[in-house]
C-alpha beads as a LAMMPS data file, in Angstrom:
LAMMPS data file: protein, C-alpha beads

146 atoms
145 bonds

1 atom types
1 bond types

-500.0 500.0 xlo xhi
-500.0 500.0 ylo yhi
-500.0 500.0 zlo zhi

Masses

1 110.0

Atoms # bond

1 1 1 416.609 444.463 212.063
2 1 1 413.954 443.371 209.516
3 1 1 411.470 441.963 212.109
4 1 1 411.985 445.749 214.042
5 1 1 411.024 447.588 211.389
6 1 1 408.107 445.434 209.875
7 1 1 406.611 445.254 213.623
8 1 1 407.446 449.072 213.605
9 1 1 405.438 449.619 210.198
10 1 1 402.749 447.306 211.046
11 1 1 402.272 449.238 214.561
12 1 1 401.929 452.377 212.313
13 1 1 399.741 451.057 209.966
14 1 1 396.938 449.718 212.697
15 1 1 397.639 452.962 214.668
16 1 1 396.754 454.706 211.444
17 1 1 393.764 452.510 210.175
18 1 1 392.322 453.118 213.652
19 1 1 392.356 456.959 213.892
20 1 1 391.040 457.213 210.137
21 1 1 387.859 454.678 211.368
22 1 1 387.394 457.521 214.519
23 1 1 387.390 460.276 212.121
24 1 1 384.617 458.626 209.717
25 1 1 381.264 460.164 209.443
26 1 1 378.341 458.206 211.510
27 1 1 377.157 455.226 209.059
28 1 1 373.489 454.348 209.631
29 1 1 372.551 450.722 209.533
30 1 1 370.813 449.439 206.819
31 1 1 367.049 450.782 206.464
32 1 1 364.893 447.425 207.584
33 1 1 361.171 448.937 207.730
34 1 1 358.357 449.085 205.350
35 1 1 357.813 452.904 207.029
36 1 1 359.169 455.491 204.598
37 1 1 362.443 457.299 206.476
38 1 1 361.495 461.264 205.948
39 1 1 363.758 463.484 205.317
40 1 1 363.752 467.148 206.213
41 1 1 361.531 468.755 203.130
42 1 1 358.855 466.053 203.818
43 1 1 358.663 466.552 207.514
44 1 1 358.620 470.468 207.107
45 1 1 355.641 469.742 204.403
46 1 1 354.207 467.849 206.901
47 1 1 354.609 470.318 209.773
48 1 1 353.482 472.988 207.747
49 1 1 349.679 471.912 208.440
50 1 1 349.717 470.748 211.861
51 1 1 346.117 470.165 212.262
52 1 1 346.283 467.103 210.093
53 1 1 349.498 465.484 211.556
54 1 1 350.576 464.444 214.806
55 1 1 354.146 464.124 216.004
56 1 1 354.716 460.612 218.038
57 1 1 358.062 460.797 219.654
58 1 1 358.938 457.299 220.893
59 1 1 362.266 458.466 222.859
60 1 1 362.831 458.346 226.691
61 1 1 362.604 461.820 228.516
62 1 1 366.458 461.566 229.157
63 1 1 366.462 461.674 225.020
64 1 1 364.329 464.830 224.583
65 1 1 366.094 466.480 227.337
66 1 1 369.592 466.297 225.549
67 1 1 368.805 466.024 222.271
68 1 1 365.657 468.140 221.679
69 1 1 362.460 467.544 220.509
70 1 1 360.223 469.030 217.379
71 1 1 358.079 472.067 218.789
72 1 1 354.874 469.789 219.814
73 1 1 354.552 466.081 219.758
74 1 1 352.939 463.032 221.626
75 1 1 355.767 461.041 223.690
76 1 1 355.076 457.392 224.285
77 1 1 358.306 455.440 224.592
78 1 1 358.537 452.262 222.420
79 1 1 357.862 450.259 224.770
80 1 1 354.715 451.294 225.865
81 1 1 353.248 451.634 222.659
82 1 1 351.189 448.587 222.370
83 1 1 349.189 449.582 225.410
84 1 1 348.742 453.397 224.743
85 1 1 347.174 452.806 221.016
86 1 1 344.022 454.621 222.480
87 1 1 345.875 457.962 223.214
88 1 1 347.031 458.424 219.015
89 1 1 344.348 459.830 216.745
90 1 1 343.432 458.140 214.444
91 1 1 342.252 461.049 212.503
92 1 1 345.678 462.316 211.935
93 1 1 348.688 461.453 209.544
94 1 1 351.770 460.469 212.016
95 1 1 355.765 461.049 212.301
96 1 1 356.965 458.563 214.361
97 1 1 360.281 460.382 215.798
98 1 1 363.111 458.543 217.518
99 1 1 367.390 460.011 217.619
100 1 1 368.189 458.007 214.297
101 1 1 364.567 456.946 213.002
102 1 1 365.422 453.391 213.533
103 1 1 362.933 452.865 216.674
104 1 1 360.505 454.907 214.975
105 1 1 360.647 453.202 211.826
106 1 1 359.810 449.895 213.952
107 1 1 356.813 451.506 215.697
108 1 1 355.828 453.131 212.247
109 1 1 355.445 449.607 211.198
110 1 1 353.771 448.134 214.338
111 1 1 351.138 451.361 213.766
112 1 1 350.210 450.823 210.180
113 1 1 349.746 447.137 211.119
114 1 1 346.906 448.217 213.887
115 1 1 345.173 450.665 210.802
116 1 1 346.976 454.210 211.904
117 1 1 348.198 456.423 208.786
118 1 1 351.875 456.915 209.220
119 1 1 353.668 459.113 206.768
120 1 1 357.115 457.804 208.291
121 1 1 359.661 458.097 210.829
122 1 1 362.202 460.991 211.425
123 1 1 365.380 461.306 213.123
124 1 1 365.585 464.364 215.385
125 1 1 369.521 464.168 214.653
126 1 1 368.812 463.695 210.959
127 1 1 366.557 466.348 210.394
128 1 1 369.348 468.604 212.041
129 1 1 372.056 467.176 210.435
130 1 1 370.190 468.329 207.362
131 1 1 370.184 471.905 208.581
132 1 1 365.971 471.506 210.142
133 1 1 365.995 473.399 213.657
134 1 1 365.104 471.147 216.905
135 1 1 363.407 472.996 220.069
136 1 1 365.476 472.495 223.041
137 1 1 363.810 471.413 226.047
138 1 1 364.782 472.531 229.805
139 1 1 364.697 469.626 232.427
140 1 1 361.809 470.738 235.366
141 1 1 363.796 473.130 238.008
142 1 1 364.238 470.871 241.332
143 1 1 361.507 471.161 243.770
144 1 1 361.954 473.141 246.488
145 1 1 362.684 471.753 249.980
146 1 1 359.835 472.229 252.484

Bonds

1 1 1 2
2 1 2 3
3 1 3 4
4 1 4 5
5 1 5 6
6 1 6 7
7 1 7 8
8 1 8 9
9 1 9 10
10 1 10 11
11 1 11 12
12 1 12 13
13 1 13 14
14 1 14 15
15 1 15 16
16 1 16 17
17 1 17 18
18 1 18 19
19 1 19 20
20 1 20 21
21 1 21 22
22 1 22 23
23 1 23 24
24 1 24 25
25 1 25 26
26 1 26 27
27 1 27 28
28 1 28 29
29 1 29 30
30 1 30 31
31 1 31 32
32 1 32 33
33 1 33 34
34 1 34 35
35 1 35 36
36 1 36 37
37 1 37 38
38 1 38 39
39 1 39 40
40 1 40 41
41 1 41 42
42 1 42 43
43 1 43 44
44 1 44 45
45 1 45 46
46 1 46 47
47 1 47 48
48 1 48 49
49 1 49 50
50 1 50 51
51 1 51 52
52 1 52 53
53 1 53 54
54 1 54 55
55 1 55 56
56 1 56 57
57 1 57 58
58 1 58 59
59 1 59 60
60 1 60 61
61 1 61 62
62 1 62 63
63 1 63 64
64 1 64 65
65 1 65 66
66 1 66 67
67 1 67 68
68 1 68 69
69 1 69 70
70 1 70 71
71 1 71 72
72 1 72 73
73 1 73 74
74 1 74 75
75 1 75 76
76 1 76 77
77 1 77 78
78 1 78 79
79 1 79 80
80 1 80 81
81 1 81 82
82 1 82 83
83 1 83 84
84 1 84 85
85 1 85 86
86 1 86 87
87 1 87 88
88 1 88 89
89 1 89 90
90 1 90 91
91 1 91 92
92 1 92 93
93 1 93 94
94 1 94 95
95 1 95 96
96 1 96 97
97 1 97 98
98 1 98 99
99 1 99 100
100 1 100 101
101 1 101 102
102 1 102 103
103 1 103 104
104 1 104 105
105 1 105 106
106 1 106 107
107 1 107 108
108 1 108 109
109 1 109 110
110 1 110 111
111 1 111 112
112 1 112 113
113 1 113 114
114 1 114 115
115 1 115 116
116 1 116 117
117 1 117 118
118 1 118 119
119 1 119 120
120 1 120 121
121 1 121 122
122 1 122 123
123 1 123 124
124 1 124 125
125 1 125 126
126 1 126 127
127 1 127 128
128 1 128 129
129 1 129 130
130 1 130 131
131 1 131 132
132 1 132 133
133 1 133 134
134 1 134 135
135 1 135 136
136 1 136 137
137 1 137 138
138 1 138 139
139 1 139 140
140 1 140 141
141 1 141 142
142 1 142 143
143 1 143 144
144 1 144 145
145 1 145 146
C-alpha cells in the first residue's frame, strides 16, 4: 500500500513540476556579444532621427511575415551578410534586428569587426513585449493565373 501511494505522489509531483515549467515566462539565454542588446527607449531614440540610422533586419521573410517588422529597414538574412557588406551604409548608425536579438547581436559583432557603427541589436518580440508597436506586414497576394 506504501509503494501505491509513493508512486501515486511521485506521479503527482512530476505531473505538477511539469505544468509549472509550461507556465514559466520565456527565459532568454545568456547575453554572449560584445553588441549592446537595446531596449525599447534606446531604439525609439534611435528611430526618432531616421536619417542617421539604418534598420538591418537579419530575419528570413517567413519571420517578418508572422512576426512583423519595424516600419523601414534593410533585410539581409544572416547568412548572407558577409557577401552583402556593400549594400549597408556606412554613413549610418545600425540596429541589427533579429525575433530575440540573439542573431543580431552575432551580426552586430561580425559588423563592428569590418568598421560599421552599430548601436546594437533589437528583438522585434522584445521591443513589443516592452509595450514598442511592430508594423505588420501582408504576404504578396498570389499571382494571377494566365
Amino acid at each position: 500500500m506504501n509503494i501505491v501511494k509513493s508512486f501515486v505522489f511521485l506521479t503527482a509531483s512530476l505531473l505538477a513540476s511539469a505544468s509549472f515549467a509550461q507556465q514559466a515566462a520565456y527565459q532568454p539565454p545568456p547575453w554572449t556579444y560584445q553588441t549592446k542588446q537595446l531596449n525599447r527607449a534606446e531604439i525609439d531614440a534611435l528611430l526618432a532621427k531616421p536619417q542617421q540610422v539604418v534598420v538591418l533586419d537579419v530575419r528570413r521573410p517567413d519571420e517578418l511575415i508572422s512576426k512583423g517588422a519595424f516600419p523601414a529597414y534593410l533585410n539581409i538574412q544572416t547568412k548572407e551578410i558577409e557577401q552583402n557588406l556593400g549594400y549597408i551604409p556606412k554613413d549610418r548608425t545600425i540596429i541589427t534586428v533579429s525575433n530575440r536579438a540573439h542573431r543580431a547581436g552575432a551580426v552586430g559583432d561580425i559588423l563592428t569587426a569590418r568598421g560599421f557603427k552599430v548601436a546594437g541589436a533589437a528583438g522585434s518580440l522584445d521591443y513589443e513585449d516592452q509595450g514598442g508597436k511592430i508594423a505588420r506586414i501582408q504576404p504578396p497576394a498570389p499571382k494571377p493565373a494566365n
